[in-house]
Each structure stands twice: as structure tokens, then as C-alpha cells.
C-alpha positions in Angstrom: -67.2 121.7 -111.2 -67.3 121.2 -115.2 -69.3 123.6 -117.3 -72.2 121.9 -118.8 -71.7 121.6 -122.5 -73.8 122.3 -125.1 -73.9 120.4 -128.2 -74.6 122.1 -131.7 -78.1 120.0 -131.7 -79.0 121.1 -128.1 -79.0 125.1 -129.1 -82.3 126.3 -129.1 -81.4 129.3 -131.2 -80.4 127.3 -134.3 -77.8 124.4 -135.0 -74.3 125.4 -135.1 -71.2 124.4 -137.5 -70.1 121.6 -137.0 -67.2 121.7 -134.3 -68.8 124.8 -132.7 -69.0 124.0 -129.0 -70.7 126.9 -126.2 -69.8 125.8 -122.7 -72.3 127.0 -120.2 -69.9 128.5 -117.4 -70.5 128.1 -113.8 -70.4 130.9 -111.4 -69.3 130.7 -107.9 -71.3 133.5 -105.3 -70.9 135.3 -101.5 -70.5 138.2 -99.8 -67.6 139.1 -101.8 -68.9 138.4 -105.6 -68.5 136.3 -107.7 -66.0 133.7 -109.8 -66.4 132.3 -113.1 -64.1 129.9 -114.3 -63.8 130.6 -118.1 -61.2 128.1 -119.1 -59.9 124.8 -117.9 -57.3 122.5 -120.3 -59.0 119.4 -118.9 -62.5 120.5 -120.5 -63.9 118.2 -123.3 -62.9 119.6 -126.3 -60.8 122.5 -124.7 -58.4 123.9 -126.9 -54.7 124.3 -126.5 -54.1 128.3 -126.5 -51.1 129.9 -127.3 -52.3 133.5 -127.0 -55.3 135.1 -125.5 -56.7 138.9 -125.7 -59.4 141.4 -124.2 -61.1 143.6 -126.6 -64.3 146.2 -126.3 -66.3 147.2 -128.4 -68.8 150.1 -128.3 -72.1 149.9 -128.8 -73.4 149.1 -132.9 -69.7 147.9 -134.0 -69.2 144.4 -135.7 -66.3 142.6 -136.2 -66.0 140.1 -139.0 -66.4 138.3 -140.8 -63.0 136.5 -140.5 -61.8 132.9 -141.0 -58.5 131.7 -139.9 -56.6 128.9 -139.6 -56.8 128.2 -136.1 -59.4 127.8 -133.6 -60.8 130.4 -131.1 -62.4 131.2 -127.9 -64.5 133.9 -127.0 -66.2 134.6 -123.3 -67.9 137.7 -123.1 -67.1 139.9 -120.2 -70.1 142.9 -120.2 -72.4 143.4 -122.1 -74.1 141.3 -125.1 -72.5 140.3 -128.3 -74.2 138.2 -131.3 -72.1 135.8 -133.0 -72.4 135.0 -136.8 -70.8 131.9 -138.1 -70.5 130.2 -141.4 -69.1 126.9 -142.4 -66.5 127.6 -144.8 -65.1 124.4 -144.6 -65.4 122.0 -147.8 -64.9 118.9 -145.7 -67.3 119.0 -143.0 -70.7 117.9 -143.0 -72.5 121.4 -142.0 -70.1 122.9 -145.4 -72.0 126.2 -146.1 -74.1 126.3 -143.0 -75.0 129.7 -142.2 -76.2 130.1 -138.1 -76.5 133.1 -135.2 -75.8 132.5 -131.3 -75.6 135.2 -128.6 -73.4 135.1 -125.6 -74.2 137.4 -122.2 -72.2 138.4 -119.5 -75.5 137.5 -117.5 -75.5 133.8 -118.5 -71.8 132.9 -118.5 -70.6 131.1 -121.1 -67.8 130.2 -123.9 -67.9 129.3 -127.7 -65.4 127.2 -129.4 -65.0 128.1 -133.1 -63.2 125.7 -134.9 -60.6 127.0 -137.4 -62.6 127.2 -140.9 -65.7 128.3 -139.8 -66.4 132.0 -140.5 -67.3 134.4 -137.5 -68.4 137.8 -137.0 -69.4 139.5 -133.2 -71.7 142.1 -133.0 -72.4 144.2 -130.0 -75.7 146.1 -129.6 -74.5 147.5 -126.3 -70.8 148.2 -125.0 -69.7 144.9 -124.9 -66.3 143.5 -123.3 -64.7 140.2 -124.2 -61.8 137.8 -124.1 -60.8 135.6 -127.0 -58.1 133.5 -127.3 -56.4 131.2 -130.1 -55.2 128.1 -131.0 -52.4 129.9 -132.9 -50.5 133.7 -132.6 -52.1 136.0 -134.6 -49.7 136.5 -138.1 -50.4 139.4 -140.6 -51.7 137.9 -143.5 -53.6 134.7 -142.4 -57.1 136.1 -142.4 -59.6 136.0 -144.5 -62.1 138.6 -144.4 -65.6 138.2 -146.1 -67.9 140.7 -146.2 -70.3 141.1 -143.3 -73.4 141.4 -145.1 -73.2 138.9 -148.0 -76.9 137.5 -148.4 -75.0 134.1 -149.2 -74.2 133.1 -145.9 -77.5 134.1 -144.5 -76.4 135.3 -141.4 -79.4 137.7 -139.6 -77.5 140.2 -138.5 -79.7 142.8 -135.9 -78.1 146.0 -137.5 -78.4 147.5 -141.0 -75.6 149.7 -141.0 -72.8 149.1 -138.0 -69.3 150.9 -137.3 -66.7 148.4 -139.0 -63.2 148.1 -139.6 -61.0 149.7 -142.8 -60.2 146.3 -143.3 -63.6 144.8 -142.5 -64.9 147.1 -145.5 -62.8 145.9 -147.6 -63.9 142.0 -147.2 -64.0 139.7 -150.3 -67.4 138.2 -151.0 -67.9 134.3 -149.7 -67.9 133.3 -153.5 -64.2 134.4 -153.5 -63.7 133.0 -150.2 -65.0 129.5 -150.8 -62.8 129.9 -154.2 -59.8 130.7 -152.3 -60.7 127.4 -149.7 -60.8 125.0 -152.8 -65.4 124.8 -152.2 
């Protein structure tokens, strides 16, 4: 069975970056449990990965915002996690397009960010996730903007969540767009 895709102007939440794709993911029940398929290669729009990784976060922690140069893939496991994303790239049509989307283990499903658009995760619970990338992850090649810059207007549901060193130390989007020639 395919998952059913979602188009940026199907979301109800908001419309997504251009390139952003969530795949609503089947789940297969008996007696035993349960099986979700969370990626396929034939998929529409499916990217190639090259590495993939599980990561928890406890509850009140964000992650981001980071943009890369390569394209990701993020299924929640457990728990809840709210996505920010920002179109960073000077070429597309949604350039500078600031939106929110939250995946649940209770509704399967995947997002596709495309490399150039800006993302963050926060999780409000304990929250458990894969992600994988169209690259391998290299020292160096991201960009981290600050999490709270009014500029990308990104409604975050926390005023003052457990970051990252490095996250605290994230340029503003102003330097960011500088650095990406916008």
C-alpha cells in the first residue's frame, strides 16, 4: 500500500515551503501489533538516503534551527514533536516563508524537508524520532539561526526551552539569508 501524500496546499495547519512533502503512513494491525512502513525508495518524491539516525528528546527541548545542504526525513517514533520551517532559499517561490506542522506517533507520518529550508523540532513531551539525510552529516555544513528570531515567524509553543551550546549560539536569519546570497 502507498502512503497517502499530502501536498503543501492540502495542510490544514498552514501551507508549507515549497518542496516540503508529509506522507501520511499506513499502519498494518492484529493480534501481534502493529507495522508501519516509514520509508519506501519507490515513494513519489522519496529521497535517496545515505545515512539515517534515532534521536530522543526529553520533554521542553528544541532543536534548531538548522539549514543544510541536503534534504531530510523525519518520522516520529513516541511522542509529539512540532516542526518549524523557514524558506531560506532565494530561488524558490515560498523564499522567506515562515510555517509550523506537528507530527505524532498516533497518526503516523513522515516530512520531507528539502535542503534550504530551515527547520527546528520541538517536543512538549518525551519524544522519539528517526531522521535521515540525503547527505552524511560533515562538521561545518550547518547553519544555525537562532530559534526565536521574530523574522521568520515561527510560533513556537515554548518561551524558554532546553537547547543546544551550539543552538545558543545561532546567527540571526538576517546573517543567514546574507550568508545564502537573499
Amino acid at each position: 500500500m502507498r502512503p497517502h501524500i499530502i501536498a503543501s496546499d492540502e495542510v490544514a495547519e498552514a501551507t508549507l515551503p515549497q518542496g516540503v512533502v508529509r506522507y501520511d503512513l499506513a499502519e498494518y494491525t492484529d493480534g501481534r501489533g502493529a507495522l508501519i512502513e516509514i520509508f519506501r525508495a519507490e515513494w513519489p518524491a522519496a529521497p535517496r538516503l545515505l545515512q539515517l539516525n534515532y534521536a530522543r528528546s526529553l520533554p521542553n527541548v528544541l532543536r534548531g534551527v538548522h539549514v543544510h545542504p541536503y534534504s531530510d526525513w523525519l518520522v516520529v517514533i513516541s511522542g509529539r514533536m512540532s516542526i518549524g520551517l523557514f524558506d531560506a532559499r532565494p530561488q524558490s517561490s515560498t523564499f522567506r516563508l515562515g510555517a509550523m506542522t506537528v507530527l505524532d506517533a498516533t497518526a503516523p507520518a513522515a516530512l520531507l524537508i528539502p535542503n534550504g529550508v530551515a527547520h527546528g523540532f520541538y517536543s512538549e513531551e518525551a519524544t522519539s524520532f528517526v531522521f535521515g539525510s540525503t547527505a552524511s552529516w560533515q562538521p561545518g555544513e550547518t547553519t544555525v539561526i537562532r530559534w526565536d528570531d521574530a523574522e521568520m515567524a515561527l510560533r513556537w509553543s515554548c518561551k524558554d526551552p532546553v537547547i543546544s551550546e551550539r543552538d545558543s549560539l545561532g546567527i540571526s536569519l538576517a546573517e543567514a539569508l546574507a550568508k545564502f546570497g537573499g
